[in-house]
C-alpha positions in Angstrom: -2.1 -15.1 9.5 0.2 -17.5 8.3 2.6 -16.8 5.8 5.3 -19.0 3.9 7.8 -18.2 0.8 7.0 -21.6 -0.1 4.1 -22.5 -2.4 2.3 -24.3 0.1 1.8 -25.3 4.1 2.4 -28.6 5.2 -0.1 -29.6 7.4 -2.8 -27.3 5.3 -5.1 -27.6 2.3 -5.7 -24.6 0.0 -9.2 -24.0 0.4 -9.5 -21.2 -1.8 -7.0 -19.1 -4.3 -7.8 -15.5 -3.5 -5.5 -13.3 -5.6 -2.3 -11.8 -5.6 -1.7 -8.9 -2.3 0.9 -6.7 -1.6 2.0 -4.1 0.9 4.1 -0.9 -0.6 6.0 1.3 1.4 8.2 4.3 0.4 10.9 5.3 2.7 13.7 8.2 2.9 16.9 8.7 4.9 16.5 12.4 6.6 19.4 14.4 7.3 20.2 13.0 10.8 20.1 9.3 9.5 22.6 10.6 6.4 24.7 11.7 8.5 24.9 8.5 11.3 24.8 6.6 8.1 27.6 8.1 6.5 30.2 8.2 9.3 29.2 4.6 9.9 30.4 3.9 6.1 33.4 5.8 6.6 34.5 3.7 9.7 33.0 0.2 7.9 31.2 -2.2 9.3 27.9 -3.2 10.1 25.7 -0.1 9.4 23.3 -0.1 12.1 21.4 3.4 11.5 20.9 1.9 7.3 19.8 -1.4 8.6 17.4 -0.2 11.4 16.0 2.0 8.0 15.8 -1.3 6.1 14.3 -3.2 8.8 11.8 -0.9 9.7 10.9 -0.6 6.1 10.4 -4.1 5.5 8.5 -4.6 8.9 5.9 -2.1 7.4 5.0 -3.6 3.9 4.8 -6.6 5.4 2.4 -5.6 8.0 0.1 -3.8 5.3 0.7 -7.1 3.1 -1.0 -8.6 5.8 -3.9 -6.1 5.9 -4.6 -6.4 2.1 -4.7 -10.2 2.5 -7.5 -10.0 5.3 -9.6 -7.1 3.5 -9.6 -10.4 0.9 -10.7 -12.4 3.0 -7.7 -14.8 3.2 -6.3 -16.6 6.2 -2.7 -17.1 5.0 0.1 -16.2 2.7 2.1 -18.3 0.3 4.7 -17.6 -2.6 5.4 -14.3 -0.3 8.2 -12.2 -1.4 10.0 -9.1 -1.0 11.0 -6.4 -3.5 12.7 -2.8 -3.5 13.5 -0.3 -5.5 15.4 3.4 -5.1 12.6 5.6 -6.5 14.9 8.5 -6.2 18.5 9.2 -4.5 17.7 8.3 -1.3 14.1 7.5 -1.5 13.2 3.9 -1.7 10.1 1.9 -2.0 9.5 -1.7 -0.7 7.1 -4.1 -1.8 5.9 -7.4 0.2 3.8 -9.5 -2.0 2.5 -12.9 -2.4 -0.7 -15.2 -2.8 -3.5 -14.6 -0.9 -5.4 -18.1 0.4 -8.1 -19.8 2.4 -6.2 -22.6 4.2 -7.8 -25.6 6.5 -5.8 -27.7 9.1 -5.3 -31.6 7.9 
């Protein structure tokens, strides 16, 4: 699957529009992680245990981004982009979405 922020793929021709996709995922620190995180904060610094969370969270929605765009059908990705939002304290949601296309080598 290819997959580009841009609006198109050099070297490509869009075949076929297919739709806006997305992948959603909704996330929460557990006690453990609230606690790493926390003294990590205190001390300052890179936060690993918050960015593994982040990471991990991103890494997921863009995986199931992926899936909706081949349940359409599509063989690449453009416009993609990533959003997130604190549902509640300490839950969060993350949302990888773009424009699902049919693409064809030059």
């Amino acid at each position: 699957m290819l997959v580009t922020t841009s609006t198109n793929l050099e070297g490509y021709r869009i075949t076929q529009q297919l739709g806006i996709i997305r992948g959603i995922t909704v996330r929460s620190r557990g006690i453990g992680g609230n606690f790493m995180g926390g003294l990590q904060t205190v001390f300052g610094g890179r936060n690993t245990v918050y960015t593994e969370l982040c990471e991990t969270a991103r890494e997921e929605a863009y995986q199931l981004m992926i899936q909706h765009a081949q349940q359409h059908g599509a063989n690449a990705v453009i416009n993609m982009r990533y959003d997130a939002n604190e549902v509640m304290q300490g839950v969060t949601e993350v949302l990888a979405y773009g424009t699902a296309v049919t693409v064809e080598k030059i």
